[in-house]
Structure formats: C-alpha cells, structure tokens
C-alpha positions in Angstrom: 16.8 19.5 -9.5 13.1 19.2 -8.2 12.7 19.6 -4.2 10.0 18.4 -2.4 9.0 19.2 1.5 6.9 17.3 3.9 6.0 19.2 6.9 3.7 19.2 9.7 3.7 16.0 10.9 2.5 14.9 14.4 5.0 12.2 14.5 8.3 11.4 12.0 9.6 7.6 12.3 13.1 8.1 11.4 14.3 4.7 12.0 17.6 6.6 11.8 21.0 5.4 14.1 19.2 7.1 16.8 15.9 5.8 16.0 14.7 9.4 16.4 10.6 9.8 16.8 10.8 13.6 16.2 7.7 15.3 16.9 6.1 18.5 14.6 8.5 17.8 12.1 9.0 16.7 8.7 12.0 16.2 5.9 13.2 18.5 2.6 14.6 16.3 -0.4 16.7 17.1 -3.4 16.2 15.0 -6.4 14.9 12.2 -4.5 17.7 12.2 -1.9 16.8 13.4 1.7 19.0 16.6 2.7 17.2 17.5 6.2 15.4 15.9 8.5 14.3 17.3 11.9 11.3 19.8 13.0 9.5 22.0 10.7 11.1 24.9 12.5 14.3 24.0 10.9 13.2 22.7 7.4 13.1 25.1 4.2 10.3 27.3 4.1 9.4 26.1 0.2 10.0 23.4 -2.1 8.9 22.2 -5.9 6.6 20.2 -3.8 5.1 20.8 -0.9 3.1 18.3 1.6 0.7 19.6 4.4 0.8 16.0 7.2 -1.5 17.8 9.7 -2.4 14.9 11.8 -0.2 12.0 9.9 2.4 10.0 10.8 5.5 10.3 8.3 7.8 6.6 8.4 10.0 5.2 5.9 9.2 3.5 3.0 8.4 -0.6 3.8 10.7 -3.3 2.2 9.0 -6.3 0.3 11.7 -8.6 0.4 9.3 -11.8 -1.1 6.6 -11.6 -3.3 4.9 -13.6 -6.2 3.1 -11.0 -8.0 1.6 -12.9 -10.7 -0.1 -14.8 -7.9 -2.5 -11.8 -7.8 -4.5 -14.1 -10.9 -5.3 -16.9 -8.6 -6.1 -15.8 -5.4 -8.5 -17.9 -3.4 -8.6 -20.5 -5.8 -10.9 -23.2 -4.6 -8.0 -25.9 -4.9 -5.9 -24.6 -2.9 -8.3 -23.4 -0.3 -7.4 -26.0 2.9 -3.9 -27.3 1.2 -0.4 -27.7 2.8 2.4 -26.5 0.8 2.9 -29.7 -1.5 -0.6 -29.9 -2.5 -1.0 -26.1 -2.8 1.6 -26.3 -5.3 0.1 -29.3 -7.2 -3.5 -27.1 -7.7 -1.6 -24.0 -8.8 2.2 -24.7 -10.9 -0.3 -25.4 -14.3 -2.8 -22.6 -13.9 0.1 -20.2 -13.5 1.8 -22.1 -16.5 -1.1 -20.8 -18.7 -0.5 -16.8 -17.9 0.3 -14.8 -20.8 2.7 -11.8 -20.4 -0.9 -9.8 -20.6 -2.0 -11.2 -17.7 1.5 -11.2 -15.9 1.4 -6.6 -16.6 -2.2 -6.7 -14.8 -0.9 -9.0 -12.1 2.1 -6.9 -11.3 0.2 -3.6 -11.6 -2.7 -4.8 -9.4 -0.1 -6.3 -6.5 2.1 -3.4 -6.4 -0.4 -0.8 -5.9 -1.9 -2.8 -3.1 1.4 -2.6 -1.7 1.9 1.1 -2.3 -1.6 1.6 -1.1 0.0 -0.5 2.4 2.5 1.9 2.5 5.1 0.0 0.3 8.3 1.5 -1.6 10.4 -1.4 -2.7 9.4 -4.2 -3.7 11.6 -8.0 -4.6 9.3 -10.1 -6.7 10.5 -14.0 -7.3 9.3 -14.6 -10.7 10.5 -18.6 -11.7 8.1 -19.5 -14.4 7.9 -18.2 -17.5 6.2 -20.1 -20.5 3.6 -18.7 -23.3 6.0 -15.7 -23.9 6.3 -14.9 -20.4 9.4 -12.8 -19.5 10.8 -10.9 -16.3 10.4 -8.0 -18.6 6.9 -8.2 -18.3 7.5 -7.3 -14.5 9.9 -4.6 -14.8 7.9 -2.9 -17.7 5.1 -2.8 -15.0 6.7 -1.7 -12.2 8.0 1.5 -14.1 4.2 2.4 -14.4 3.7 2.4 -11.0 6.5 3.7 -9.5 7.6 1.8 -6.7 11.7 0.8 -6.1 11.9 -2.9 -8.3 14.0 -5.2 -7.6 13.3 -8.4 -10.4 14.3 -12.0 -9.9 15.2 -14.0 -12.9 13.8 -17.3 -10.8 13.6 -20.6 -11.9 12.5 -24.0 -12.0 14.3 -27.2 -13.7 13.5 -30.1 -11.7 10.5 -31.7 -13.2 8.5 -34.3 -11.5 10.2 -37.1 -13.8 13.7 -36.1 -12.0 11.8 -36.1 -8.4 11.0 -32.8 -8.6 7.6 -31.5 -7.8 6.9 -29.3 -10.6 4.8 -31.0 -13.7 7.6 -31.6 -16.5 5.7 -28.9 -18.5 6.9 -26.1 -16.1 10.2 -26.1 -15.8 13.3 -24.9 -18.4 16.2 -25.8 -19.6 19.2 -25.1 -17.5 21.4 -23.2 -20.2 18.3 -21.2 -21.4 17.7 -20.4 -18.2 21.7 -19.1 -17.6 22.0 -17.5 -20.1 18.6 -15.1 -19.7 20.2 -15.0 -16.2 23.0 -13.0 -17.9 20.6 -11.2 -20.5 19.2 -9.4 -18.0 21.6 -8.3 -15.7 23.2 -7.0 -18.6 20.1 -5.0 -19.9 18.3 -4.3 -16.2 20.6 -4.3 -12.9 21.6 -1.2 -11.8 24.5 -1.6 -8.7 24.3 2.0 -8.0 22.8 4.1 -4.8 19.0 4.9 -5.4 18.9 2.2 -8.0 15.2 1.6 -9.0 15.6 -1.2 -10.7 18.0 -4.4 -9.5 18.1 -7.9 -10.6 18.9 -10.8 -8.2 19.0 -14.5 -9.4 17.0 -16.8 -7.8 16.6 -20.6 -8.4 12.4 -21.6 -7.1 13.7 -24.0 -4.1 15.5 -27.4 -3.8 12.9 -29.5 -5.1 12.6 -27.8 -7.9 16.2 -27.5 -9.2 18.9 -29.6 -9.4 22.2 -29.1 -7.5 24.1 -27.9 -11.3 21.3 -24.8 -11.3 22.0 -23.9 -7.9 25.9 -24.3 -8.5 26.0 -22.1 -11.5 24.0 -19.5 -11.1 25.5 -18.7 -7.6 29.0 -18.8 -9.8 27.2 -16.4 -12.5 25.4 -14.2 -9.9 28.9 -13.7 -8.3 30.6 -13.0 -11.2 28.4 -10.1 -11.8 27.9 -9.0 -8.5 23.9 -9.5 -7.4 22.5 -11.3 -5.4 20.8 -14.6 -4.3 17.4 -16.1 -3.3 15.3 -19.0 -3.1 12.5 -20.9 -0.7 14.5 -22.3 2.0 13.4 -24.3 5.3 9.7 -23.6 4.7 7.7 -27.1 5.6 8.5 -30.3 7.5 7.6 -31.5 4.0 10.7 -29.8 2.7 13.0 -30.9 5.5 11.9 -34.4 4.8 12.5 -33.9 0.6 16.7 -32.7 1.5 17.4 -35.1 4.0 15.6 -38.0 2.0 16.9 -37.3 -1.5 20.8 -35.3 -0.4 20.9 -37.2 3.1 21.3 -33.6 4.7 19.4 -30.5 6.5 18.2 -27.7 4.3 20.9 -25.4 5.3 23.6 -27.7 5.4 22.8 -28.4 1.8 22.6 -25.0 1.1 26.3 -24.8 2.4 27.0 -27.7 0.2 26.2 -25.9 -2.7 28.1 -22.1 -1.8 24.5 -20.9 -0.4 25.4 -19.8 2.8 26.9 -16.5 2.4 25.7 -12.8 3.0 24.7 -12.1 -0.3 21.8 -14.7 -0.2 18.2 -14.7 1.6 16.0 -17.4 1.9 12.0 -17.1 2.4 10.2 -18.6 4.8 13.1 -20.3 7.6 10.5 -21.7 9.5 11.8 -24.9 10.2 15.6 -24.4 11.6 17.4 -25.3 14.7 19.9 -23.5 16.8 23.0 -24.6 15.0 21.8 -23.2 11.5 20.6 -20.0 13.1 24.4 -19.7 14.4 25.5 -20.7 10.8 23.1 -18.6 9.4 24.9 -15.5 11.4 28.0 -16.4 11.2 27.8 -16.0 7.4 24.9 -13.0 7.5 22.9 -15.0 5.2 19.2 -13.0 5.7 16.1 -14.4 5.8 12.5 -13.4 5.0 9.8 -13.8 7.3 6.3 -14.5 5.6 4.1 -14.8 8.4 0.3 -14.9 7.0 1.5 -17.3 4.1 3.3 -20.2 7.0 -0.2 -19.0 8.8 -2.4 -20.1 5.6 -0.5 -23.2 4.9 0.1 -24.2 8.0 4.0 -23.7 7.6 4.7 -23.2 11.3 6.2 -20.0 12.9 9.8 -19.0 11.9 11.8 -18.3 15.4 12.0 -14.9 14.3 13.0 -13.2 18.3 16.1 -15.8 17.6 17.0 -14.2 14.4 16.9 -11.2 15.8 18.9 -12.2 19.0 21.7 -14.1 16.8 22.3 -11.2 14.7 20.7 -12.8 11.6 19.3 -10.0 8.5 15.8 -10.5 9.0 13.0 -9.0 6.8 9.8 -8.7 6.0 7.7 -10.4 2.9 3.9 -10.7 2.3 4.8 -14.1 -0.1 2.4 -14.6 -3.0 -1.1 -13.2 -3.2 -2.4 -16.7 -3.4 -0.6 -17.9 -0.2 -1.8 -14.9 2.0 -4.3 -13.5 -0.9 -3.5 -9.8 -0.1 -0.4 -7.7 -0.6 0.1 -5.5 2.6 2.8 -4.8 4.4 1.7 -2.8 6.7 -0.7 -5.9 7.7 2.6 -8.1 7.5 3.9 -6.1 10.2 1.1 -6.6 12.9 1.0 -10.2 12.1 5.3 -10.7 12.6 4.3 -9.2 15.8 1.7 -11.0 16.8 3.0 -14.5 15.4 6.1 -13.7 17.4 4.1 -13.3 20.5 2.3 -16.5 20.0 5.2 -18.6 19.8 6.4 -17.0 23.1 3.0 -18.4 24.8 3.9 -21.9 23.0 6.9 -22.0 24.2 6.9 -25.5 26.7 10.5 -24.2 28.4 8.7 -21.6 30.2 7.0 -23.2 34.0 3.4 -22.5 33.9 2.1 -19.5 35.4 5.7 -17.6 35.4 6.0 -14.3 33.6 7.7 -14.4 30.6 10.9 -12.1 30.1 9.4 -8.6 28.7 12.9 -8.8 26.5 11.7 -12.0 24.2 8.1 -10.1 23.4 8.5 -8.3 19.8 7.3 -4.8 20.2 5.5 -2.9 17.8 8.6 -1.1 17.0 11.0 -4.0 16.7 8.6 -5.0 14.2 8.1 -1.8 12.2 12.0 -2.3 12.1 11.8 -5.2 10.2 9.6 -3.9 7.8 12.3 -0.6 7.1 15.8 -1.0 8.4 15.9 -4.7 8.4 14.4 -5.3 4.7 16.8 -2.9 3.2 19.7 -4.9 5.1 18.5 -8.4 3.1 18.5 -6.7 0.2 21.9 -5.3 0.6 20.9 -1.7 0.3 22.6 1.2 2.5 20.6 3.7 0.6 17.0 3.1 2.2 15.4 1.5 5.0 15.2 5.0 7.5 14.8 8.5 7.1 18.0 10.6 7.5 20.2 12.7 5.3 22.1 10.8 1.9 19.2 8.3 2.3 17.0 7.9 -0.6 13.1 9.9 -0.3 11.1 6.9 0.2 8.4 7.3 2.7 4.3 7.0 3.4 2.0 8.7 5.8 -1.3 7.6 7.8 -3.9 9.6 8.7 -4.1 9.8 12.4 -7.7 10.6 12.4 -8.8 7.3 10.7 -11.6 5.9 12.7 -9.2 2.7 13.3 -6.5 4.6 15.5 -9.6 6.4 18.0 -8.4 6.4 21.3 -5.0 4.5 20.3 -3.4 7.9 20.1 -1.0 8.0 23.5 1.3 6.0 21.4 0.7 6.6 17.6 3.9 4.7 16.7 2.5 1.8 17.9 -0.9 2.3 17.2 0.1 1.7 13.7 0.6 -1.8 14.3 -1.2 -2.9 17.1 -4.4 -1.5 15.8 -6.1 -2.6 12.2 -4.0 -1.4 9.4 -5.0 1.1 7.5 -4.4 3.0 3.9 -1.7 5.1 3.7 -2.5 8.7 2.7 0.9 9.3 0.6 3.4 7.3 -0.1 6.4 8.9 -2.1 9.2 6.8 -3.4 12.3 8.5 -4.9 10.8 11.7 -4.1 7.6 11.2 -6.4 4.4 11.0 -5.6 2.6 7.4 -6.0 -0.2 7.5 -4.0 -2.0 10.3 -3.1 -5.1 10.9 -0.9 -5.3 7.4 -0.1 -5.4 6.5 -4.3 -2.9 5.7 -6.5 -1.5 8.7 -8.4 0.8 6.9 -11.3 -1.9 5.2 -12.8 -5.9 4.6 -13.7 -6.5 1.6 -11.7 -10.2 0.6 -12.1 -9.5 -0.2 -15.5 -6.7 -2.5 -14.4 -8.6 -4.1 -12.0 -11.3 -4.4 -14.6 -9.0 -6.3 -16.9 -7.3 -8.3 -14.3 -10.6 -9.6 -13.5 -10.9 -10.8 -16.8 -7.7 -12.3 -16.9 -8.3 -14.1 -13.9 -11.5 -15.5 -15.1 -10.1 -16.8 -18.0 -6.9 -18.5 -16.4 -8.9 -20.4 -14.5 -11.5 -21.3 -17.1 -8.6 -22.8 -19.5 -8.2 -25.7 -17.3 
C-alpha cells in the first residue's frame, strides 16, 4: 500500500476535536488514509512519498458544497453583467442549453483545477440541464482526470415558463426521464462507502423551476437509495415573492410541505430566512451553503450566517457558478464569508450607535476556515474528511508562507491565510495523491484545456 509523508511544516491546521495548530509538524498516510498526525519528531522517518513544507502551512482539504461547473463557458457574459437573479437567468438558461458534452469536459476540467489550484479537495457540482447529449457523465468522466473527491448531482429542471416556471420550455425535461436517469446513476456511480471519490446526490434546480410531483418523488427515490438532497432555496426576495404568490407559503415552509426539511438535504444560498426557519432549519439539521461572492454579484443579500452558526445549523461553504462569482476559489470564498459576516454585523440597526459590538458575533478567520473544512464535510454527510487526524481521509493543501502576499502577516499565519489576499496553494493532495504540485496542476496538461475551452466558449456564445 503506497505511504506518503509530509513533514516540516511551520504550522499544521488540524481542524481535529481539539482543533490542534501543531507547530514543526506534519502527517504519514497509508493508502490515502491518515495514520499519524503530530510533529515531525514523532512521524516515520520515510515514506513512498515524501513532501519537504519548509515554510508552508499544511490544512485540510476545502469542501465545495455548490458549484455550476459548466458555468466556467460563460463567465462575464455581457448580459448578465448588472442583472438580479431573475434576469441573470433569462440571459444565460439558452446559452447553457446549446453546450455540447465537449464543452461540458473542458468546463469541468477548467473549474476544478481552479479549485484545486485554491486549495480544493472535494467538490459538489449541481448539474440540472442537460440537452444536445449532455449527461452527468460528462462531469464525473472529468473529474476522474483531475483528481479531486466528486460528488455529482443528477439536477433538474421541469417547470417551463408555460407552467409558470422561469425556464424557456426548451430547457427543461420530462419528469419520468428525468427519474429514471436519477436511478441510472446511482446505480452505475454512487459509492456510500468511507473515502468514496465519487457520490451522487439528487437535486431538483429550485422551486420555480420544478413542480411539487419532481420535488415529491425524487426525495421518495433519493431515500430509497440512500443519498442525498439539494436544491436553490431562499436565495432572492424575488424567490420569496414566487412561493408565497404561487403555494401561499414561505420557502422553507414549502420545503416542509414537500418532506424537504430533513438532515439529509442542503439548500444554497439561505439568504433570505427569519428566525423561526433558522430554528426549523436546526431542529431538523437541514445544512445550508453559503455563497457569498455570487448573493455579492447579484445583489442576493447576506445570508445570517453568525445565526447559523449560533443555532446549530450545518453550514458550508460554496463558490456557486463561475458565471455568478466568475472564479472558482475557495480559498477566496473563505475571506469573503468572513468579511460579509462582518458587514452585516456593522448593518445591524439593533445595535445603539457608537456601542461596541460583542467580540463573540464577529466571525474570525478561523470560524471561517471551519466552514470551509469541518463544516462542508458535515453538509455533505461525510465523517471521513473535513480535518486532519487519524482514520480521516489524506486530503490536504499547503501555502507557501513566503509568498509576497503574507509579508509581515506572519505573527498569526493561520489567519493570515484569510485575512490577507489569497493565494495559490503549493500542493494540494487528495486521497493521498498528488494534484497540484509547485503551485501547477500535476494530473493533467492544462494550457491545452484552457486553449480549447476558449474555443468552446467563443462558440457558445456566437450560436445565439
């Protein structure tokens, strides 16, 4: 069984029970499962493979818990430049309609190096159109060249505009095709063992985009097989406005309505929420993802995230589509949770002007690097990674501390991470192989990917 040792390390994130920072120190792995962690004094003197971190950090792996990666082919699209969600939708749902599963490989290849570049081991991508030949295979077959932890939604999208939906009619399936390719590939793909590196999850687009019989059945099929759920939930006023209008109830109470309140589901976005679904939302463990820099772009509004948190709700970490945030880093992700959770503090009208806010309700940089680890790898129900310590999976990624953007940040390198400009990692390692190394992707040739995906891009675009 191949070993693999990284030593040397100024500073190991362990994100363990203890939260352990342990300085001089690395980990020793055993076919991709960590069996020591702890200072380099007490590691194995050799191993199959064997990393120098002289002046890195070493944390654990991050967790993408919502991504679009086939948005990668229409980033900054002039359309939907200065558009609200609604209208963001309206420039994009037929250019993405147009992909080819060629175009969908270079997408996902493109967006999940970025993301292994940010310093990215797992990765959930919600995938809910699929026309021209377009599959979830095309995904999964893509991920396996890169190298990162997969886990695939088999999304979808059946309300078309002629049923008050907003999706064009030419976008969305039929509901039995789309059930039973539900069960296709959760036979064929999902893996419900520890250290899986593939998982399905089903995951309906978002309520006005599927009708109540969608949402119905495939939680019925996705508990019957045992995976889990997702869709868009509490995002926009906009959306708010669509449930109570149209079901003459709350997003979350409709949710409950239709058996989605439970802790196997996560919804992206929460932004718009009150009190007494945060308490529902805990009260069941339902998680949520927190997008930041896409309710940033769009003008979403800022999820109460320190209330999550406080309530006891799962709460991850997603970088959404690369056309609603137009990059795919994590690592960025994390600064901005911070940073958006310390601007709603300073909104907040309850507080008398002039007093000093409780130092308790500011996110620190670690609470948020624990959303991006441990609390992703709760959402997405896995045990297995999510912190460094022994049984846990080998999934990690280093920074160089002498990168010109941590000078004279260096009292606290922990948090130096995320309060100062994020930067490449140097390794990252999932399963105990290597994916990027010396700041490059190892798995793959990627200027002629990005070549092609330039192409590809051009011509989506130039169709319509």
């Amino acid at each position: 069984m191949p070993t693999l040792l990284a030593r040397g390390a100024e500073v190991v994130v362990t994100m363990d029970t203890g939260r352990r920072e342990l300085r001089q120190a690395g980990l020793f792995a055993r076919d991709g499962v960590i069996e020591q962690v702890g200072p380099d004094e007490s590691l194995p003197a050799t191993a199959d493979i064997v990393l120098d971190l002289r002046h890195q950090i070493l944390l654990p792996g991050l967790v993408n818990c919502h991504h679009h990666l086939d948005q990668t082919l229409t980033r900054n699209l002039p359309a939907g430049q200065d558009a609200a969600l609604f209208g963001w939708l309206a420039a994009h749902y037929r250019v993405w309609a147009r992909r080819t599963p060629e175009m969908s490989r270079t997408a996902t290849l493109v967006g999940l190096a970025e993301l292994a570049l940010s310093g990215c081991t797992t990765v959930f991508d919600h995938a809910y159109l699929f026309r021209n030949g377009c599959r979830i295979d095309d995904q999964i077959a893509a991920a396996a060249e890169i190298g990162v932890r997969f886990i695939a939604s088999r999304g979808s999208m059946s309300r078309g505009q002629s049923q008050g939906g907003t999706p064009p009619d030419e976008c969305v399936e039929d509901e039995d095709a789309i059930l039973a390719d539900s069960e296709r590939v959760i036979a064929r793909y999902h893996d419900p063992s520890p250290g899986a590196m593939l998982q399905m999850v089903l995951a309906p687009c978002s309520p006005f985009s599927v009708t109540d019989r969608l949402m119905r059945d495939t939680a019925a099929l996705a508990r019957r097989h045992g995976v889990r759920l997702h869709t868009h939930l509490c995002e926009t006023i906009d959306e708010q406005r669509y449930t109570l209008d149209r079901f003459g109830r709350r997003p979350v109470e409709y949710m409950q309505d239709l058996g989605w309140v439970d802790e196997d589901v996560w919804y992206a976005h929460a932004v718009h929420v009150d009190d007494a679904e945060i308490a529902t939302l805990a009260a069941h463990r339902t998680g949520v993802c927190h997008c930041p820099t896409s309710n940033m772009r769009l003008a979403s509004g800022i999820a109460p995230v320190m209330k999550y948190l406080r309530a006891g709700v799962p709460t991850g970490l997603g970088v959404d589509g690369s056309a609603s945030n137009d990059g795919s880093n994590m690592l960025a992700e994390t600064r901005q949770a911070m940073l958006l959770a310390r601007l709603q503090l300073g909104l907040d009208t309850n507080v008398e002007p002039g007093a000093e806010r409780d130092p308790a309700s500011w996110m620190s940089a670690r609470q948020a690097l624990e959303l991006a680890t441990r609390g992703g790898a709760e959402v997405l129900g896995r045990q297995d990674i999510g912190a460094l310590e022994v049984g846990r999976r080998c999934d990690f990624f280093t920074l160089d501390l002498q990168a010109v953007g941590y000078a004279g940040g260096l009292i606290d390198p922990v948090a130096a991470i995320v309060f100062c400009a994020p930067q490449n990692a140097r390794t990252t390692v999932v399963e105990g192989r290597i994916v990027v190394q010396d700041g490059r992707i190892a798995t793959l040739e990627m200027d002629a990917v990005i070549a092609e995906h330039n192409r590809h891009a051009q011509r989506l675009v130039a169709i319509g």
